[in-house]
C-alpha positions, 0 to 999 in steps of 0.5 A, spaced: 174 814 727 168 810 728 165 815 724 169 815 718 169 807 716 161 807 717 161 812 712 167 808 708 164 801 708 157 805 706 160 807 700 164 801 699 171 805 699 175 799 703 182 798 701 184 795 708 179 789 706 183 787 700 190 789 703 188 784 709 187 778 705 194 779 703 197 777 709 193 771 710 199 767 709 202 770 714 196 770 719 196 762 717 203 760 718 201 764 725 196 760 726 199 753 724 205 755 730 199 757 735 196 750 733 203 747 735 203 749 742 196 747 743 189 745 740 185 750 737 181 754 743 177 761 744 179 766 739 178 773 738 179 777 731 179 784 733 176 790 728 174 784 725 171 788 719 167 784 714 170 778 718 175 774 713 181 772 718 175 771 722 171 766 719 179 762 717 180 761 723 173 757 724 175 753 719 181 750 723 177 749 729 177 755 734 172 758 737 171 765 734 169 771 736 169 777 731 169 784 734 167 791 731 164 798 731 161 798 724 154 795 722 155 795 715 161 791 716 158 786 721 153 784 717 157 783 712 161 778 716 155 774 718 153 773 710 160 770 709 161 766 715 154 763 713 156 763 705 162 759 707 158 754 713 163 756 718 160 758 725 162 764 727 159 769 733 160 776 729 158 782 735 159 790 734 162 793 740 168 798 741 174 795 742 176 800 747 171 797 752 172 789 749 169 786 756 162 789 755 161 785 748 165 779 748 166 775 754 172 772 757 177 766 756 180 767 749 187 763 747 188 766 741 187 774 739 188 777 732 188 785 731 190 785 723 191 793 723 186 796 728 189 798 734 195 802 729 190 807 728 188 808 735 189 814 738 193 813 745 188 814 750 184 809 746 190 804 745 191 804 753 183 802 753 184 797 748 191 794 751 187 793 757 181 790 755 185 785 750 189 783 757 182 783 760 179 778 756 185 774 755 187 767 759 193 765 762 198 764 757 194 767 751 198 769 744 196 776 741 199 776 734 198 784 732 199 787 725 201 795 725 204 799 720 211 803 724 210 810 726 209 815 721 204 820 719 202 818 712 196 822 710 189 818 711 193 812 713 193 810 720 198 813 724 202 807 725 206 804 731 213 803 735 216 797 737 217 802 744 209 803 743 207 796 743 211 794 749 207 799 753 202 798 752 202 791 752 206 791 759 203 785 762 205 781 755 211 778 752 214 780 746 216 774 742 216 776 735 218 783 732 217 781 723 216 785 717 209 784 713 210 781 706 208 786 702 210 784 695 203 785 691 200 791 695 200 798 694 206 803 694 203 806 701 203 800 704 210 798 702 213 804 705 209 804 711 214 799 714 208 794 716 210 790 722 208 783 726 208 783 733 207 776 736 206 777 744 204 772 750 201 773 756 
């Protein structure tokens, strides 16, 4: 997998880039409810990519931490974080081994379309490895397409799937994404944002 998006982002084919800027207000009204329940803290975007959810999440005071295994885009992320003035600590690790790159103690985890395109094994990896960098009462906001074999697109996930996977968490919030403006394999994907808390 890691494969296939170094050489995507070496030849500039990125459509999950521009797709992921759409969702920013909904990524923001999260953050807005998550800044309700308590001051901003430690955060933690995983498969970060060229780092835009990342560097958002700076400019509203948390403490942020990138995570991906692509260099192309870590270095992008870099530059735009510098290029907006915001500090941002953008590291390549693989997300299935998050505790051996990241550290611990994050309250806010984002996966915007990372852990939908894992396979199984990788996904019990990467459940544990969130849970393991996570704190006591830590929310994860999760965004996947439903299930489905779609071509190149990422294989997606259920409800049932998220639920166990993330056994030691609290689904709160099951959403459809809002789609409108984007392409329409994405529209029929049934995107999802799943809300959880440790």
């Amino acid at each position: 997998m890691s494969l296939g998006y170094r050489l995507a982002y070496r030849l500039g084919l990125t459509p999950w880039e521009r797709a992921g800027s759409g969702f920013m207000p909904q990524v923001e009204e999260f953050l807005a409810r998550a800044e309700s329940e308590a001051a901003p803290g430690k955060a933690l975007d995983v498969g970060c990519g060229t780092g835009d959810h990342a560097i958002e999440l700076a400019r509203r005071g948390w403490l942020v931490t990138g995570v991906d295994s692509v260099p192309q885009a870590i270095a992008k992320a870099k530059d735009k974080a510098s290029a907006a003035g915001v500090n941002v600590t953008f590291v390549p690790g693989d997300v299935t081994a998050l505790g051996d790159s990241v550290g611990s103690g994050y309250r806010l985890i984002l996966d915007v379309g990372c852990f939908h395109g894992l396979t199984d094994s990788q996904r019990a990896q990467c459940a544990s490895g969130i849970t393991g960098v996570s704190a006591p009462g830590s929310a994860l906001l999760l965004f996947a397409f439903g299930p489905g074999r779609r071509g190149p697109l990422p294989r997606g996930v259920s409800r049932a799937d998220v639920e166990k996977y993330f056994a030691g968490w609290q689904l709160t919030d099951d959403n459809p994404a809002d789609t409108s403006g984007m392409p329409g394999p994405l529209k029929s994907s049934n995107p999802r944002w799943f809300r959880l808390v440790r």
